[in-house]
DRENFINU-991754 format. One record per residue (C-alpha): residue number from 1; residue in three letters; x, y, z. Coordinates in Angstrom, 3 decimals, m for minus. Layout:
BEGIN
(atom NUM 'ALA' (X Y Z))
...
This chain:
BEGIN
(atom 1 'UNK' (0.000 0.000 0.000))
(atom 2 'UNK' (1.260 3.446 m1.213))
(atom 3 'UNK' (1.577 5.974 1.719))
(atom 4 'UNK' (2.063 9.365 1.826))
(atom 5 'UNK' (5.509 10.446 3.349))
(atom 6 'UNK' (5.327 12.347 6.592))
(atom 7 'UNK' (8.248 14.279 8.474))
(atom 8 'UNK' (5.858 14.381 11.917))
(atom 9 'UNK' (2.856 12.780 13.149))
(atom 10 'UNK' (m0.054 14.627 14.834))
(atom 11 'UNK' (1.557 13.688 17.999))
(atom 12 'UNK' (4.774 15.343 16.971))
(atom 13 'UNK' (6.851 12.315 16.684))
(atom 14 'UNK' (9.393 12.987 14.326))
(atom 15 'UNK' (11.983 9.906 12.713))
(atom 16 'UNK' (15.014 11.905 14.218))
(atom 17 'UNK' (13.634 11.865 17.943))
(atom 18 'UNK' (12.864 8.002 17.654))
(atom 19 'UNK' (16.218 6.542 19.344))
(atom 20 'UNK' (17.538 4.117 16.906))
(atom 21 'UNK' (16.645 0.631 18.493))
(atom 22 'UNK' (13.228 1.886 17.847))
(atom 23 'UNK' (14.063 2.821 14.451))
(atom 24 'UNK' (14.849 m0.553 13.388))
(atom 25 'UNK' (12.033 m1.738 15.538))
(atom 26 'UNK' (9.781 m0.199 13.357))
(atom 27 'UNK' (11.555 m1.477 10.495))
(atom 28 'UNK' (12.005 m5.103 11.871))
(atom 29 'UNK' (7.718 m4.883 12.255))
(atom 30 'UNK' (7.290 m3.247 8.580))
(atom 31 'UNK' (9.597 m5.943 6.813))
(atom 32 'UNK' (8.107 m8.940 8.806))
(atom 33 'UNK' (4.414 m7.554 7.863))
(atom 34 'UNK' (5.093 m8.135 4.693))
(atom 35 'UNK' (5.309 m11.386 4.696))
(atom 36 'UNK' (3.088 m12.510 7.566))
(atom 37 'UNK' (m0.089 m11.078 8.961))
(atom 38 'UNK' (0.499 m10.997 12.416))
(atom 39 'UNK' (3.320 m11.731 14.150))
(atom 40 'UNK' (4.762 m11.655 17.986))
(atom 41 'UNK' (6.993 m10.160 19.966))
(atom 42 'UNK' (9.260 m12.806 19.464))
(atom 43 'UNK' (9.248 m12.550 16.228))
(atom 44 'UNK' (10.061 m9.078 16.085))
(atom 45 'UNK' (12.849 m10.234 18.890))
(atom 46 'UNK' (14.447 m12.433 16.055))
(atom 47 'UNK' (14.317 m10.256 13.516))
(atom 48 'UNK' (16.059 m7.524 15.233))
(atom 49 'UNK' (18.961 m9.976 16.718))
(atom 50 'UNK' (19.723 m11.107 12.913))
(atom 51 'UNK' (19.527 m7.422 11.490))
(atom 52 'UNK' (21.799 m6.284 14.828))
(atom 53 'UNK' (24.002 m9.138 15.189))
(atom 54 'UNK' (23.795 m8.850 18.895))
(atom 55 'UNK' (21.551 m10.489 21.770))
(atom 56 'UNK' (17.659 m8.486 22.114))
(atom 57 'UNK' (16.422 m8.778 26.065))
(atom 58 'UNK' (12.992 m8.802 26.827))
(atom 59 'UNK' (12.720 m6.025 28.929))
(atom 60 'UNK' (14.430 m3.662 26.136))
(atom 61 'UNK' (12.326 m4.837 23.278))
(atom 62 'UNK' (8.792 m4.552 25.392))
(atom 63 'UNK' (9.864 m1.217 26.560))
(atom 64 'UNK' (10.191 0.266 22.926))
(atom 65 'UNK' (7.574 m1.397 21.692))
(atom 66 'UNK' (5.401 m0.243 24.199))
(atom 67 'UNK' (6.781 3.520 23.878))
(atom 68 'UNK' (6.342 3.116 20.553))
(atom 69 'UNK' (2.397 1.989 20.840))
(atom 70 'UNK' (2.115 4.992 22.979))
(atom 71 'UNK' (3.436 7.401 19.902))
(atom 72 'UNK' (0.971 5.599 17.859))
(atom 73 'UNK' (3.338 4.101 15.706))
(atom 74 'UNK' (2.559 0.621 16.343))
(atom 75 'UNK' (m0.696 m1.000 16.822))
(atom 76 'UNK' (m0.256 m3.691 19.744))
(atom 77 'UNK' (m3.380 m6.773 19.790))
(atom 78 'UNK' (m3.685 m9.490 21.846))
(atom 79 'UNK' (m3.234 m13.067 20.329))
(atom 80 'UNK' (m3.677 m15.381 23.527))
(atom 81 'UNK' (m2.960 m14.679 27.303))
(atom 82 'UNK' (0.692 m14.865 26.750))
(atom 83 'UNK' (1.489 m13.229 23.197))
(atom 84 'UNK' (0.451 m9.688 21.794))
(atom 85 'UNK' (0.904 m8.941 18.014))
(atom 86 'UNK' (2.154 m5.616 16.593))
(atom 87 'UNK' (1.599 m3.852 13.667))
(atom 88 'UNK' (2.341 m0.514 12.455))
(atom 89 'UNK' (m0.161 2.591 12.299))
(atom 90 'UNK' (m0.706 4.583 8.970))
(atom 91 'UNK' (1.557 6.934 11.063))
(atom 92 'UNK' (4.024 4.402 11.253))
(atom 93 'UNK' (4.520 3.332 7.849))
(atom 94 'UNK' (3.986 7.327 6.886))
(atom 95 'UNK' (7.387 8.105 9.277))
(atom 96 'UNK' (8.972 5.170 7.335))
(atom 97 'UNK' (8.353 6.410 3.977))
(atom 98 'UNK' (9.395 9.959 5.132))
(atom 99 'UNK' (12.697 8.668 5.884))
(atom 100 'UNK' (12.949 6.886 2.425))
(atom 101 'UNK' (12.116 9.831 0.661))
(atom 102 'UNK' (14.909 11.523 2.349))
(atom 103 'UNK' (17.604 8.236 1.846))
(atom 104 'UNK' (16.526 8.333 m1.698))
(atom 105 'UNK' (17.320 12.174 m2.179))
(atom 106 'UNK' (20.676 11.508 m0.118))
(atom 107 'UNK' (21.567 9.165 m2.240))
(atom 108 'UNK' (21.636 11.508 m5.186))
(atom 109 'UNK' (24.382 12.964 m3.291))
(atom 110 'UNK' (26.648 10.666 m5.547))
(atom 111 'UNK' (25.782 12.552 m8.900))
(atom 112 'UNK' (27.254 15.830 m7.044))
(atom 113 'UNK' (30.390 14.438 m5.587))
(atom 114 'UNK' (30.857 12.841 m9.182))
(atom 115 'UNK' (30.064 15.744 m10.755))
(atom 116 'UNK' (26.895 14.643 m12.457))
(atom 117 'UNK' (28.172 11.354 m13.664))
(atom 118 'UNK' (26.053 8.599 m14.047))
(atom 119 'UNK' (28.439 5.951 m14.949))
């Protein structure tokens, strides 16, 4: 689904004030929706211990999670008594493609440090 790009929520939650673990927990939830419909914390959990290469606690991924729920950034269900699922808010995957929009145009970067060259 195409999204519009947005710099700040209604909340005033802007990509930059997001500390980075919660970046790429945003991330880590956006790439695993696309292949699954709903997913659990531990899921998330893996995800972000392959894309970090180091070892994700509990207690630090519930935390941002839950922080990030409370920007409204992430949706948070319940699944059973023990598991909660989380999915990102229109808000969320808006911030996302904000930040793309702004890699992408960084990325042209390259044509002025080699002077316009494509090749």
């Amino acid at each position: 689904m195409d999204v519009d790009p947005l710099e700040e929520t209604r909340a005033g939650v802007r990509w930059g004030k997001l500390h980075g673990f919660q970046r790429d927990c945003l991330v880590a939830i956006g790439f695993l929706s696309l292949s699954e419909s709903e997913f659990i914390g531990l899921r998330i959990k893996a995800r972000l211990q392959e894309q970090r290469d180091e070892v994700i606690h509990h207690g630090r991924l519930y935390t941002n999670l839950d922080e990030l729920v409370d920007m409204g950034l992430v949706e948070k269900g319940t699944v059973d008594q023990r598991s909660n699922s989380y999915q990102l808010t229109r808000d969320g995957r808006r911030l996302i493609e904000g930040r793309k929009v702004w890699l992408d145009e960084a990325g042209q970067l390259r044509l002025i440090v080699d002077g316009g060259d494509l090749a």
